[in-house]
Phi, psi and omega in degrees: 000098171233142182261144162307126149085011193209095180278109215276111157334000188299306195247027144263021181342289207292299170319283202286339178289327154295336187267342151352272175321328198269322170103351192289358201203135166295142180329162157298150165201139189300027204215132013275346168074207204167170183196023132350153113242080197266290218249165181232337182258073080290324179298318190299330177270329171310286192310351190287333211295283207315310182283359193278293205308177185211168208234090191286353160315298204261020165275177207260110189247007190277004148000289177266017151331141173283310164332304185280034179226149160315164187294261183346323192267349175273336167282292177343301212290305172351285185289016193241332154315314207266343169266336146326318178302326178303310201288302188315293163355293178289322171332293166321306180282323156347277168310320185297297167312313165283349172263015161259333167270306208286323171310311194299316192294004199041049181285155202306139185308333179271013173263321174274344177275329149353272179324316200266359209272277192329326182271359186264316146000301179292276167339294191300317172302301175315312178298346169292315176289318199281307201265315167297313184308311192282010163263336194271285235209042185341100165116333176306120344250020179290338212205005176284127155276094154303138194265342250180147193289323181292333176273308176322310171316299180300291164316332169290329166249345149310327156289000173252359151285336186290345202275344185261343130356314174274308180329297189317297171004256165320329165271342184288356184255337173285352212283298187302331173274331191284319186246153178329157171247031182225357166272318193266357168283324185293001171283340192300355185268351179284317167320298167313283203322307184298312193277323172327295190286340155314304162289323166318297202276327191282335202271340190279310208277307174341117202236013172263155146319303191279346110001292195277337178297309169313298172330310207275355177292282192294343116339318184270334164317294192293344172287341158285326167325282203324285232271349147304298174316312170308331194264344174266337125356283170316282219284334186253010183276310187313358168253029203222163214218170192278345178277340149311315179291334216257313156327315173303293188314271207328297165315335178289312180309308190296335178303278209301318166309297186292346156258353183292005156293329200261332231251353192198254167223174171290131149285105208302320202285012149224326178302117180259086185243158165003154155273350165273343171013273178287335165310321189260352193272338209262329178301309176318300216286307184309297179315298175347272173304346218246347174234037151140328191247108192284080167284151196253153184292189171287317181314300182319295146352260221293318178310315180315322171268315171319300194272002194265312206270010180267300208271028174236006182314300173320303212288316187285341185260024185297305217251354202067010171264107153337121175294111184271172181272110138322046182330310192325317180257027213004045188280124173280143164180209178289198174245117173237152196247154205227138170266115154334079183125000196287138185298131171277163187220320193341152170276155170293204156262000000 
């Protein structure tokens, strides 16, 4: 990211961090700041933020009184919310975190103001997951007593994704010292692609109002999150050498990974879950859908992630980035090799 005649600290991470160290130079600070405009379609996408919103407050949520549903369909929609809720969760900080590194790195004003749009975003999606579990399952799953093997089951695996959760964190919080800080904001775009077509397929699928309403909202988020992210991309891959871009592919690999419990099934070489797991998650996700919240099958899922990274294909490699191969969904691409245990950096949804 550069202006003529102007270097955007942005892209010297690596530079201001030895003089850091070094004492030649003051901590980073979000001050004196700037009102730059280097990319104009990431600005187009930030305004778009204002006529877009919504209000998850003024949805009809008594919908989801727990009385109109059996025990079991009320739990299911809970748990399946509530795992939406980890992606969400994290988003917020994610997004928070990087739109406070872009103030320190002082990057052009529509990457922070983008970012801080993208966290409020995230709150809002979580309060759709917040405000349904406590109607649907009061206390689900922070403060939920399972009565029962089938409520145990659900808690037992929502708590072991947040517990996979803190890894995710912690490197995504190690992330900042160790890598360029224009290699993990250009990752950020991977997440959108999946999550466009999803929320899309839950609000479509739905056969509640406050289900479809919710979706379709959050759909229209996540389609401004892609075309943002994508336009921030464009613009730091034109600075990036190929062992950076090659960087890229592989982080698209850790997004399918890290999303693959909502967005496909959990993926081993970092989800450490149960050995019954998916077995009882794929029994939720069915009850689910079948009383009221259109979680889309496994089949759906993947063909769905298949054609959303198919139809950005041209544009990345356009840019020199590479696809990586997904056997799982059967996407051709490069080969990136992924380790049992490899710190994930990836962005959420």
């Amino acid at each position: 990211m550069f202006q003529k005649g102007r270097e955007d600290p942005g892209l010297n991470h690596s530079k201001n961090k030895k003089q850091r160290q070094k004492g030649d130079k003051e901590p980073l600070n979000i001050f004196p700041g700037n009102w730059d405009v280097m990319t104009p379609s990431l600005l187009r996408s930030y305004e778009l933020w204002f006529p877009q919103s919504w209000d998850p407050v003024a949805l009809d949520w008594s919908q989801l009184d727990g009385g109109n549903f059996d025990r079991k369909e009320a739990i299911s929609q809970a748990y399946w919310l509530a795992k939406l809720a980890l992606f969400e969760k994290s988003g917020i900080g994610a997004f928070g975190l990087a739109a406070l590194q872009a103030g320190r790195h002082n990057m052009e004003d529509p990457t922070k103001k983008f970012l801080a749009a993208v966290t409020f975003d995230e709150c809002r999606h979580d309060e759709v997951c917040r405000r349904a579990c406590s109607r649907l399952c009061p206390g689900f799953p922070y403060t939920f007593r399972p009565s029962n093997d089938f409520e145990e089951r659900a808690v037992r695996n929502i708590n072991a994704l947040y517990e996979n959760g803190r890894r995710y964190w912690s490197a995504f919080e190690e992330a900042w010292e160790k890598y360029p800080l224009e290699l993990i904001f250009s990752s950020f775009f991977f997440a959108e692609i999946g999550a466009q077509l999803i929320f899309g397929q839950v609000a479509d699928g739905s056969g509640l109002k406050v289900y479809r309403d919710s979706f379709k909202n959050i759909t229209r988020d996540e389609s401004r999150h892609l075309t943002g992210t994508l336009a921030m991309l464009e613009r730091l891959a034109a600075s990036m050498d190929d062992k950076q871009k090659m960087m890229i592919t592989r982080q698209m690999k850790h997004g399918f990974i890290y999303l693959s419990p909502l967005l496909f099934k959990p993926v081993g070489d970092f989800w450490d879950l149960p050995r019954d797991f998916y077995e009882s998650d794929s029994k939720f996700e069915e009850l689910a859908s079948r009383s009221g919240l259109g979680v889309p099958s496994l089949e759906q899922r993947s063909k769905a992630w298949l054609n959303a990274i198919e139809k950005h294909r041209k544009r990345l490699e356009s840019m020199g980035i590479g696809v990586p191969r997904i056997e799982e969904i059967g996407l051709e691409g490069v080969d990136v090799s992924v380790k049992k245990g490899d710190a994930i950096i990836t962005s959420p949804l």
